[in-house]
DONU-976516 format. One record per residue (C-alpha): x, y, z. Coordinates in steps of 0.2 Angstrom, whole numbers, plus 5000, padded with zeros to 4 digits. Example, Ala and Ser with C-alpha at 12.3 -4.5 7.8 and 13.67 -1.06 7.14 Angstrom:
<pts>
<pt><east>5062</east><north>4978</north><up>5039</up></pt>
<pt><east>5068</east><north>4995</north><up>5036</up></pt>
</pts>
This chain:
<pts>
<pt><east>5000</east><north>5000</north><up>5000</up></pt>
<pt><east>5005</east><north>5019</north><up>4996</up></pt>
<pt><east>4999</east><north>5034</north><up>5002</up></pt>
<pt><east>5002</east><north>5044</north><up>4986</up></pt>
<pt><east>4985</east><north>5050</north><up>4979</up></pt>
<pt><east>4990</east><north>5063</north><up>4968</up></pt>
<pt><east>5001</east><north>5054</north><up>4955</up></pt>
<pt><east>4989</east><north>5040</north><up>4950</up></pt>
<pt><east>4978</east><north>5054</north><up>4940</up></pt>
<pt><east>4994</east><north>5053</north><up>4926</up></pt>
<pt><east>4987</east><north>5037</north><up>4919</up></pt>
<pt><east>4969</east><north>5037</north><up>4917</up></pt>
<pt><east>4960</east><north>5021</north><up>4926</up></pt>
<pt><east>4943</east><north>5022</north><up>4914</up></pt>
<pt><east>4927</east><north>5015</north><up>4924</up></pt>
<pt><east>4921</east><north>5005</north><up>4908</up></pt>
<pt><east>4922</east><north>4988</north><up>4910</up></pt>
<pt><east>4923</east><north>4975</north><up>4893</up></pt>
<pt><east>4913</east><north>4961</north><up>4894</up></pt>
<pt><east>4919</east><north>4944</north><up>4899</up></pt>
<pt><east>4929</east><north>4940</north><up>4884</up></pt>
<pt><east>4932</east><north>4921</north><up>4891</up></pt>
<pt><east>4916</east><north>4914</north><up>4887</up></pt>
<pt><east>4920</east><north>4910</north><up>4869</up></pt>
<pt><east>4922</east><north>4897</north><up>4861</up></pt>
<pt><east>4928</east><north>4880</north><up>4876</up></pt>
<pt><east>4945</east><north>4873</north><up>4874</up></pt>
<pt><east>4942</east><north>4854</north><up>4869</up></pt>
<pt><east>4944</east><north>4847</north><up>4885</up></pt>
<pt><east>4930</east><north>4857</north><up>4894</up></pt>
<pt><east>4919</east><north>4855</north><up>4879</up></pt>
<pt><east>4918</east><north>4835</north><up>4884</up></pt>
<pt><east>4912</east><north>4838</north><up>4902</up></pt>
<pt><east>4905</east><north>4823</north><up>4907</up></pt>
<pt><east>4886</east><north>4820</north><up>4908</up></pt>
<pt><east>4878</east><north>4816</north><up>4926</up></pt>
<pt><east>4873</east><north>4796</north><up>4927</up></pt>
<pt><east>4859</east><north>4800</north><up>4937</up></pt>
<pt><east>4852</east><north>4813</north><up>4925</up></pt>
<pt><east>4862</east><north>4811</north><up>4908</up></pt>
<pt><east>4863</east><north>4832</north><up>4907</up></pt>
<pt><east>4880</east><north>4835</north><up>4906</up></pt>
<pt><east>4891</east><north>4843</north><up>4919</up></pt>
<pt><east>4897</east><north>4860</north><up>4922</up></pt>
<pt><east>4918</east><north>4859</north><up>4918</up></pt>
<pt><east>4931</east><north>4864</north><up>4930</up></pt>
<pt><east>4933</east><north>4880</north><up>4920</up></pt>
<pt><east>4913</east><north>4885</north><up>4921</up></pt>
<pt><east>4912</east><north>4883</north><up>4937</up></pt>
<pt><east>4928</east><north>4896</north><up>4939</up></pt>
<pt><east>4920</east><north>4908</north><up>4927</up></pt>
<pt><east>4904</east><north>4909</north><up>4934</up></pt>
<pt><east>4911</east><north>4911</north><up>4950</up></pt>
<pt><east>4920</east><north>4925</north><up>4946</up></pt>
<pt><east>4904</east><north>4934</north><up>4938</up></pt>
<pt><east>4894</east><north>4932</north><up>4954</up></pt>
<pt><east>4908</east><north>4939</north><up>4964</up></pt>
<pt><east>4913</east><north>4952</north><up>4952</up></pt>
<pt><east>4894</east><north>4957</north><up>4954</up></pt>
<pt><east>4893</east><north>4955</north><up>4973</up></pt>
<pt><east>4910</east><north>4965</north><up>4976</up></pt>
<pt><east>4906</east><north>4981</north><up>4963</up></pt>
<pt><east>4918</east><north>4991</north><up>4956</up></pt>
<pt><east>4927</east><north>4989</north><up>4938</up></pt>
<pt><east>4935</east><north>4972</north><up>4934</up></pt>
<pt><east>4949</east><north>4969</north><up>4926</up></pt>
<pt><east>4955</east><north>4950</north><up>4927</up></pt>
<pt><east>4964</east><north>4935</north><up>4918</up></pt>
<pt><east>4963</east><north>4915</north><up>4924</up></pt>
<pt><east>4972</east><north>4902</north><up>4915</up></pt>
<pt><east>4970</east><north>4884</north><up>4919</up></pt>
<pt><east>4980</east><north>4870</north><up>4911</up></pt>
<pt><east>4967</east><north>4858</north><up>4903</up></pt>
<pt><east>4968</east><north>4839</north><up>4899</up></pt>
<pt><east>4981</east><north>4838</north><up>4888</up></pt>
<pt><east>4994</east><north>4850</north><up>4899</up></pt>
<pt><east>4991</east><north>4864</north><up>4887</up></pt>
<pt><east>4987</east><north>4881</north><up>4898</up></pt>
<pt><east>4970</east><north>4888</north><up>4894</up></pt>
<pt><east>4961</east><north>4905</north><up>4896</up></pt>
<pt><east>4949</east><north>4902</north><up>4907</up></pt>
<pt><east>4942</east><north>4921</north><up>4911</up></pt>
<pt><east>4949</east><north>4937</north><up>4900</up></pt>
<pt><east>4941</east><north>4951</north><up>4907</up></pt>
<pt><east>4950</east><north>4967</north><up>4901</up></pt>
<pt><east>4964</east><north>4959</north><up>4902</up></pt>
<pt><east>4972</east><north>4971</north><up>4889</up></pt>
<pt><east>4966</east><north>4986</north><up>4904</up></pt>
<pt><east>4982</east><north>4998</north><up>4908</up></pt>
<pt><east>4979</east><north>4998</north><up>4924</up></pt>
<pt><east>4990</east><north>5005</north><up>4943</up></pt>
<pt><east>4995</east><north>4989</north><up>4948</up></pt>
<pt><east>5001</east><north>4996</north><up>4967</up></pt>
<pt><east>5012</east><north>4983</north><up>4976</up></pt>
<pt><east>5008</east><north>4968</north><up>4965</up></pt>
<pt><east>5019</east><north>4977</north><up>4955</up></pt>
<pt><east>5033</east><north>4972</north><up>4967</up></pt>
<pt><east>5032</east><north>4957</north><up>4959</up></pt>
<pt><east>5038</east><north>4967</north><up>4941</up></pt>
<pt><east>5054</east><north>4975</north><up>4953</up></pt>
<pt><east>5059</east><north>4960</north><up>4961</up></pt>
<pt><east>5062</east><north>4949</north><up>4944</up></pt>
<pt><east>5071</east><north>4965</north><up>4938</up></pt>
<pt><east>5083</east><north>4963</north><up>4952</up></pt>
<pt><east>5083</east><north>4945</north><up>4951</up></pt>
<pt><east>5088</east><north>4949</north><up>4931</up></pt>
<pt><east>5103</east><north>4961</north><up>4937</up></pt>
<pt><east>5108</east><north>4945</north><up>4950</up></pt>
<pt><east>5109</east><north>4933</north><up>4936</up></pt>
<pt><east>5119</east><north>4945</north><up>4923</up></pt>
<pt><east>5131</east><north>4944</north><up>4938</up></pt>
<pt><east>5132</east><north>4963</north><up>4941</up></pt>
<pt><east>5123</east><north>4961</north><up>4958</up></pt>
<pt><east>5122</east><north>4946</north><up>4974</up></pt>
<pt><east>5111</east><north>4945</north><up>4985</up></pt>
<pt><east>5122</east><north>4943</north><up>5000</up></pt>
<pt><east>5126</east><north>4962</north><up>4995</up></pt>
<pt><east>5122</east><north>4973</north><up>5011</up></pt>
<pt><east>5116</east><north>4990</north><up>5010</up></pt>
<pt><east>5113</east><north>5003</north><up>5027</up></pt>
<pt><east>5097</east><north>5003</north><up>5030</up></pt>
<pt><east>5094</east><north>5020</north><up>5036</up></pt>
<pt><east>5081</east><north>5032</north><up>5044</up></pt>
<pt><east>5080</east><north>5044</north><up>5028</up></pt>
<pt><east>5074</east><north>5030</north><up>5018</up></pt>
<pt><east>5060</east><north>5023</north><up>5027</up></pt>
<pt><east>5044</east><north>5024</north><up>5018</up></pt>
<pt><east>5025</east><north>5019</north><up>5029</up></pt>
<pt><east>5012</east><north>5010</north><up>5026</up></pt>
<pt><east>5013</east><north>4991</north><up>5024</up></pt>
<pt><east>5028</east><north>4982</north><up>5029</up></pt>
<pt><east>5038</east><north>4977</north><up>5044</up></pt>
<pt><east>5055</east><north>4992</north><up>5042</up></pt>
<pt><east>5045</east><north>5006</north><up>5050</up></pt>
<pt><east>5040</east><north>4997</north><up>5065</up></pt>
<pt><east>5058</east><north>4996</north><up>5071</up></pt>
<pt><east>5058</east><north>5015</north><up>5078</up></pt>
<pt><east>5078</east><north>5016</north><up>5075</up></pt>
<pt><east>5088</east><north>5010</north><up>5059</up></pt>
<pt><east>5107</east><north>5007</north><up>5055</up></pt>
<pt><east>5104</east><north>4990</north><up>5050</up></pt>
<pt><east>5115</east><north>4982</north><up>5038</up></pt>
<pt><east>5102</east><north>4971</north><up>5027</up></pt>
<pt><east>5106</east><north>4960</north><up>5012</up></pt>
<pt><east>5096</east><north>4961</north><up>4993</up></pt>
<pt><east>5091</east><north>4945</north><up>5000</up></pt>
<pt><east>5084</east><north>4953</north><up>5017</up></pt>
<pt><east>5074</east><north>4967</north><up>5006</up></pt>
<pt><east>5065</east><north>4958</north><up>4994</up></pt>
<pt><east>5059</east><north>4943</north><up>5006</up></pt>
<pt><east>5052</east><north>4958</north><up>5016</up></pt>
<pt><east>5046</east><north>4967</north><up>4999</up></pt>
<pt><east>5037</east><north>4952</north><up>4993</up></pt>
<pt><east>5032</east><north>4943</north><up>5010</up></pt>
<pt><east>5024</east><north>4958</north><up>5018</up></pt>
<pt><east>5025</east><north>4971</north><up>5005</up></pt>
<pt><east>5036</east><north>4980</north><up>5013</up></pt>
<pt><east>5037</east><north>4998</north><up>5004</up></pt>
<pt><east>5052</east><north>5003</north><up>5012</up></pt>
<pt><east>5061</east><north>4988</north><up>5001</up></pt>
<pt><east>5053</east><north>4996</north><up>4986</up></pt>
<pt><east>5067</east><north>5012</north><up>4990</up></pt>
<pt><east>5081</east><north>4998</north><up>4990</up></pt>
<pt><east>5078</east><north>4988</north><up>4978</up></pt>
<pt><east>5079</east><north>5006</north><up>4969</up></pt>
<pt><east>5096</east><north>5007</north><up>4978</up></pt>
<pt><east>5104</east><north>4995</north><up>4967</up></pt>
<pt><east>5091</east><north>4994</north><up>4951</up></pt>
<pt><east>5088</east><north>5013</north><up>4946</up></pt>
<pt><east>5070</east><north>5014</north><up>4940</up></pt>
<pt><east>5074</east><north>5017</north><up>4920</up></pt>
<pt><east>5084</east><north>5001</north><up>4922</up></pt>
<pt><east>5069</east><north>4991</north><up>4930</up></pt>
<pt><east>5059</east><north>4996</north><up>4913</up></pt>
<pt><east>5071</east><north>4992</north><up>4902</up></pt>
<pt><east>5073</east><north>4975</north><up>4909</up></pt>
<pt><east>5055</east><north>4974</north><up>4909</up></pt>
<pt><east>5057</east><north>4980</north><up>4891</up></pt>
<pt><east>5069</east><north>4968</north><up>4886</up></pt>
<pt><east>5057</east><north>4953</north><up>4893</up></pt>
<pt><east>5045</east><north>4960</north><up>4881</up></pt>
<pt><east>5033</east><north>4969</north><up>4893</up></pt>
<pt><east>5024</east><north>4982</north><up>4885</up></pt>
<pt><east>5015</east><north>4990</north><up>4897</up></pt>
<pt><east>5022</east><north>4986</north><up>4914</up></pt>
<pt><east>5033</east><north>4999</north><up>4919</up></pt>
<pt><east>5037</east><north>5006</north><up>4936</up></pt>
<pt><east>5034</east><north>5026</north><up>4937</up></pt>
<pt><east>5052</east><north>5036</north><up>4937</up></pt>
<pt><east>5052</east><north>5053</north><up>4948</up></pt>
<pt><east>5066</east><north>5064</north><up>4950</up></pt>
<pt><east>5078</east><north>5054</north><up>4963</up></pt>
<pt><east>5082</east><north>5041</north><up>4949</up></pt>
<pt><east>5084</east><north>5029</north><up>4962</up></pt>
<pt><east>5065</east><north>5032</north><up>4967</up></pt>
<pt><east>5048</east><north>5028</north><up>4960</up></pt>
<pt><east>5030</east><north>5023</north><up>4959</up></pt>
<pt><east>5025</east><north>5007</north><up>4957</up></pt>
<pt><east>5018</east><north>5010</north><up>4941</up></pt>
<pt><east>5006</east><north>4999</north><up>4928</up></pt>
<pt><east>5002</east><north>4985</north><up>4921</up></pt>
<pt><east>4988</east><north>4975</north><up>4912</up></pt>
<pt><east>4982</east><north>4958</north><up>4917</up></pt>
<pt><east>4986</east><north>4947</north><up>4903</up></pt>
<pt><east>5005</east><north>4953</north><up>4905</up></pt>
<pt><east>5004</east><north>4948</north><up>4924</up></pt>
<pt><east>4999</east><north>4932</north><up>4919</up></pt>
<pt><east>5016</east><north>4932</north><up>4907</up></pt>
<pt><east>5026</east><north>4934</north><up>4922</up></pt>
<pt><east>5019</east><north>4924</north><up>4933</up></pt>
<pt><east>5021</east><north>4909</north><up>4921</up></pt>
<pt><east>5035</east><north>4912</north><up>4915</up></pt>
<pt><east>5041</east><north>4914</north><up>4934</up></pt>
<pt><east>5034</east><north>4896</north><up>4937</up></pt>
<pt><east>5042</east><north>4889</north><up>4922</up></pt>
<pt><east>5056</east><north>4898</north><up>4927</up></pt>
<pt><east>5061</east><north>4906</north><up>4911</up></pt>
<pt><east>5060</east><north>4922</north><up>4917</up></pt>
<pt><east>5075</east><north>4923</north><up>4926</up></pt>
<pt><east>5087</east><north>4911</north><up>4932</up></pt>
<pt><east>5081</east><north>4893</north><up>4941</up></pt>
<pt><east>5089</east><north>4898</north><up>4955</up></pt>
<pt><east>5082</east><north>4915</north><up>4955</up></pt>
<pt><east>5064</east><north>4909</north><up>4952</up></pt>
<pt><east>5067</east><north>4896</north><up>4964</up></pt>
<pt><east>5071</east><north>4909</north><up>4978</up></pt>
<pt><east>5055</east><north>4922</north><up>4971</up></pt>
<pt><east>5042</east><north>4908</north><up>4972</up></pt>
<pt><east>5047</east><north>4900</north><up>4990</up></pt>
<pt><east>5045</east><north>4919</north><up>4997</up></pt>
<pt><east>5028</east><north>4919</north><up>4988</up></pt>
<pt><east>5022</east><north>4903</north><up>4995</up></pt>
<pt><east>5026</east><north>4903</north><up>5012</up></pt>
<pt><east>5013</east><north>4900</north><up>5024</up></pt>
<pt><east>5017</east><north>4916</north><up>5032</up></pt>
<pt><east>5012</east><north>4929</north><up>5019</up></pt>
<pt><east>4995</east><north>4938</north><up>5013</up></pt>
<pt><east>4980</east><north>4924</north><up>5019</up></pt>
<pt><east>4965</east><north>4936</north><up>5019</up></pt>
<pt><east>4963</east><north>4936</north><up>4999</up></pt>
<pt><east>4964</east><north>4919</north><up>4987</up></pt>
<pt><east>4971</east><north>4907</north><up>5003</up></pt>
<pt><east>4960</east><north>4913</north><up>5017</up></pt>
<pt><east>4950</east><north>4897</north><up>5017</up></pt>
<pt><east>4963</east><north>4886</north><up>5014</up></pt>
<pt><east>4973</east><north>4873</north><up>5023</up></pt>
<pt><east>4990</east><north>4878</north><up>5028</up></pt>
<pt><east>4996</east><north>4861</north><up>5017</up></pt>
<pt><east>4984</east><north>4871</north><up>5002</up></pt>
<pt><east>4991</east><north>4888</north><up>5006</up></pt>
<pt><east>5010</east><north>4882</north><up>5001</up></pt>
<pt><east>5004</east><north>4876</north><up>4984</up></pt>
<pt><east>4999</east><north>4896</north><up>4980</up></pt>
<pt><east>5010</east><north>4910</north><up>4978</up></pt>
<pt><east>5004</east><north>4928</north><up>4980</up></pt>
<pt><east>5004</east><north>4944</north><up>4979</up></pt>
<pt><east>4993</east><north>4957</north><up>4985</up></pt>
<pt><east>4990</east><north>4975</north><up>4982</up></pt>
<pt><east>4979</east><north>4989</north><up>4989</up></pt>
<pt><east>4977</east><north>5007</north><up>4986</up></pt>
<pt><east>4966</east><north>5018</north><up>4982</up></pt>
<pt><east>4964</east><north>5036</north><up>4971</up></pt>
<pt><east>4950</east><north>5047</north><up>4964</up></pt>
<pt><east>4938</east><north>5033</north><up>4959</up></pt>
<pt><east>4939</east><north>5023</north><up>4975</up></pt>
<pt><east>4947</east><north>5008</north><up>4980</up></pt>
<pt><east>4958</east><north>4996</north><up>4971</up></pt>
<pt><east>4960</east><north>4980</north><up>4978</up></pt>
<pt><east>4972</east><north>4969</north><up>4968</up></pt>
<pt><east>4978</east><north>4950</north><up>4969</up></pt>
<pt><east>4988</east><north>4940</north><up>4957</up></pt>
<pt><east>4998</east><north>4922</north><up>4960</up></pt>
<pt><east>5000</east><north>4903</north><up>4954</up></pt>
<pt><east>4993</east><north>4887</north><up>4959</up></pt>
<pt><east>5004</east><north>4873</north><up>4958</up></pt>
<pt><east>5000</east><north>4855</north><up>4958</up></pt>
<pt><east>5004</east><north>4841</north><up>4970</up></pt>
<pt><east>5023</east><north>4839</north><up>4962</up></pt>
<pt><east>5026</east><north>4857</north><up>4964</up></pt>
<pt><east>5021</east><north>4861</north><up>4944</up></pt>
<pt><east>5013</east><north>4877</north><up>4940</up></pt>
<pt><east>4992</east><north>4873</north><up>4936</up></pt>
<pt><east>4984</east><north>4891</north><up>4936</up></pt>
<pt><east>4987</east><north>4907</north><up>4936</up></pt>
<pt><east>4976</east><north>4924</north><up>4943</up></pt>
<pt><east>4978</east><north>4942</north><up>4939</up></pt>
<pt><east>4962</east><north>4950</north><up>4948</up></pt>
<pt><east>4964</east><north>4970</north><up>4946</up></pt>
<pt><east>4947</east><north>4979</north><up>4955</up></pt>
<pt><east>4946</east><north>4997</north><up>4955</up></pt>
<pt><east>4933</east><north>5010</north><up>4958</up></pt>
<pt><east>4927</east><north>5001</north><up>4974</up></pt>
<pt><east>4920</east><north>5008</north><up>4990</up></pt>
<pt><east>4923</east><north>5003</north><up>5009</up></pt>
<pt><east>4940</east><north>5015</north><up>5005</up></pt>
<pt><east>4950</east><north>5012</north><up>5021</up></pt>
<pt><east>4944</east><north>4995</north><up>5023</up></pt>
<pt><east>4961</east><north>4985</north><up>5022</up></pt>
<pt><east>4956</east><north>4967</north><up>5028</up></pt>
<pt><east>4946</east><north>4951</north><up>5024</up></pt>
<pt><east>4930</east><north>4961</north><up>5026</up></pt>
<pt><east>4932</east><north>4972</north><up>5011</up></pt>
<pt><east>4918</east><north>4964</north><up>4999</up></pt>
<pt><east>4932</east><north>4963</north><up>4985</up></pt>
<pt><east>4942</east><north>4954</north><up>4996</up></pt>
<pt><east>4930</east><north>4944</north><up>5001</up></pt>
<pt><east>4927</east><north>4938</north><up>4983</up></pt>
<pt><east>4945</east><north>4936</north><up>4982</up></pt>
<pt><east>4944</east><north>4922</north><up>4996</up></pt>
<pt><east>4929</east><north>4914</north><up>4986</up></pt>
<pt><east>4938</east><north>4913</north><up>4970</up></pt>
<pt><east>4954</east><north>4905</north><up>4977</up></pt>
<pt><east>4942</east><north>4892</north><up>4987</up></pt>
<pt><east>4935</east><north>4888</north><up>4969</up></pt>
<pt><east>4950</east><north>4891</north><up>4958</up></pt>
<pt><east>4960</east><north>4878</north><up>4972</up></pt>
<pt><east>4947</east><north>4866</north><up>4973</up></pt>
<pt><east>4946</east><north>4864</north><up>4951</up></pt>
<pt><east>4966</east><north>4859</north><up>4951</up></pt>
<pt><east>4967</east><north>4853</north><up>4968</up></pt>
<pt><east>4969</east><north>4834</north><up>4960</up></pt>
<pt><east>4978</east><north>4840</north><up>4943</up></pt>
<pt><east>4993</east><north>4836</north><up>4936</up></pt>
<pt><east>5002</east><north>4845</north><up>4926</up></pt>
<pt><east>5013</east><north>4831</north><up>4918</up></pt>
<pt><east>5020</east><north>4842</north><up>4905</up></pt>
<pt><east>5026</east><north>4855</north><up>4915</up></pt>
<pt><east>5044</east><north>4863</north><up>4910</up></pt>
<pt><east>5049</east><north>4863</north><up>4928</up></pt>
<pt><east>5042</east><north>4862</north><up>4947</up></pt>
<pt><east>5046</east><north>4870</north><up>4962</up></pt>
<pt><east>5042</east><north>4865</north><up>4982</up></pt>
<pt><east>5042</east><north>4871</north><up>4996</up></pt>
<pt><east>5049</east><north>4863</north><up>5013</up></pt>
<pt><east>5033</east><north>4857</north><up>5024</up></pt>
<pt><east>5030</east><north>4869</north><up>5038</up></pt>
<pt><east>5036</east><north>4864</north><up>5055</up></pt>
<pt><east>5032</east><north>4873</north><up>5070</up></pt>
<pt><east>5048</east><north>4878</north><up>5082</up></pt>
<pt><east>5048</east><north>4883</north><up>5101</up></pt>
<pt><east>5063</east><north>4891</north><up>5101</up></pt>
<pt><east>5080</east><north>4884</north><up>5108</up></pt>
</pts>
């Protein structure tokens, strides 16, 4: 979260919504649901079931949509599933840490950066609002790149933003991004070249990353691999996609949330990756909801978030059995494991 309000009228956020561009014509697998034995009327697909979900909680929640699911189907091929305005420019707020943190992971694998690197964490670069950094009351820390962006993407913290600007300046974040053929998501440069807002992106091209993160063609296998176990770890965001999850199903999800608000109203924002049983990537979300009311509402209560959580239980419960056989790579996560101390 940010508490920059005046910036955000730069790039329009237009209160039109498309209509559901996902309910064309059903990839092959879906189109052979099964029909009932009882009955003999065929039944709804796993990918029906998650679109009309979505519909009814787009409806419930209000505000302007602007979303992409993607499923993989029978065959192991990844299929869209929802495309609603998924083409929208739209302020991304902190999912967008998820566009700085490969950027940095990028500079990491070109060898021009570590992230056992230490930088001073100091008073004049502490930035509010969400994160763990401003709590502390003093600073003179000496954190790694490793220590900022597990606290950037864990608890979104806002100071890491400013660090990660430390050691990626922001025209070189959006050339990185560039050069991984994003269009449109691009951080926001200000004067301090080492500062900026977190920017825009659309749906369909946080889809891109995210798969490409879990296929770990983005960056570097070992880069991915270190991004993805911060993104599903038990301890981060719970109140959106994983609140009504076990904490065995809330390892197989990695998210990212993003909150914020500007002249319209609220914008409650939540994109991640579903993984199978063997650690391959299954799904992917990219819900953008702007124009929304209950503005200072940050918690599981806020009727976006809410339809968040219902669309995570019934995104989960469709690939909850799948395998993706096919899958370029996997990635697991250690089981969690309680410690007392000592």
């Amino acid at each position: 979260m940010t508490s920059n309000v005046t910036r955000r009228a730069a790039i329009g956020l237009g209160a039109a919504a498309a209509a559901l561009a996902a309910t064309g014509r059903p990839a092959a697998a879906e189109s052979r649901a099964p029909a009932d034995p009882a009955t003999g009327i065929r039944t709804r697909s796993r990918a029906e079931v998650i679109r009309q979900t979505y519909l009814q909680q787009k409806a419930a929640a209000g505000g302007v949509w602007h979303s992409h699911i993607a499923m993989v189907d029978g065959s192991g091929a990844l299929a869209t599933v929802v495309a609603d305005d998924a083409d929208r420019v739209t302020h991304g707020y902190s999912v967008q840490k998820l566009a700085v943190a490969v950027a940095v992971m990028d500079k990491i694998d070109r060898g021009q950066l570590q992230l056992d690197q230490r930088l001073d964490l100091t008073a004049d670069i502490i930035l509010g609002g969400s994160g763990i950094y401003f709590l502390q009351t003093v600073w003179g820390d000496q954190v790694t790149v490793a220590n900022f962006l597990t606290a950037m993407l864990l608890v979104s913290d806002n100071t890491a933003v400013r660090m990660c600007g430390r050691v990626v300046p922001a025209l070189e974040i959006n050339d990185i991004l560039a050069a991984k053929g994003f269009t449109h998501t691009r951080v926001e440069p200000v004067a301090n070249p080492n500062r900026f807002y977190l920017g825009v992106t659309t749906p369909r091209e946080t889809h891109d990353l995210l798969w490409r993160l879990a296929n770990k063609t983005i960056v570097s296998p070992r880069s991915a691999d270190f991004l993805l176990g911060i993104l599903r770890w038990i301890n981060g965001y719970h109140d959106g996609i994983r609140h009504t999850m076990s904490s065995a199903e809330r390892s197989r999800v990695a998210t990212k949330y993003g909150a914020d608000y500007d002249d319209l109203g609220a914008a409650r924002h939540e994109a991640g990756i579903m993984f199978d049983p063997a650690g391959a990537p299954t799904l992917t979300y990219a819900l953008f909801a702007d124009s929304l009311g209950d503005l200072d509402n940050y918690g599981s209560t806020h009727p976006a978030v809410r339809a968040h959580a219902v669309l995570g239980r019934t995104m989960f419960d469709a690939i909850c059995t799948t395998t993706n056989r096919t899958a370029r790579a996997r990635h697991h996560v250690p089981p969690f494991r309680p410690v007392d101390g000592g």
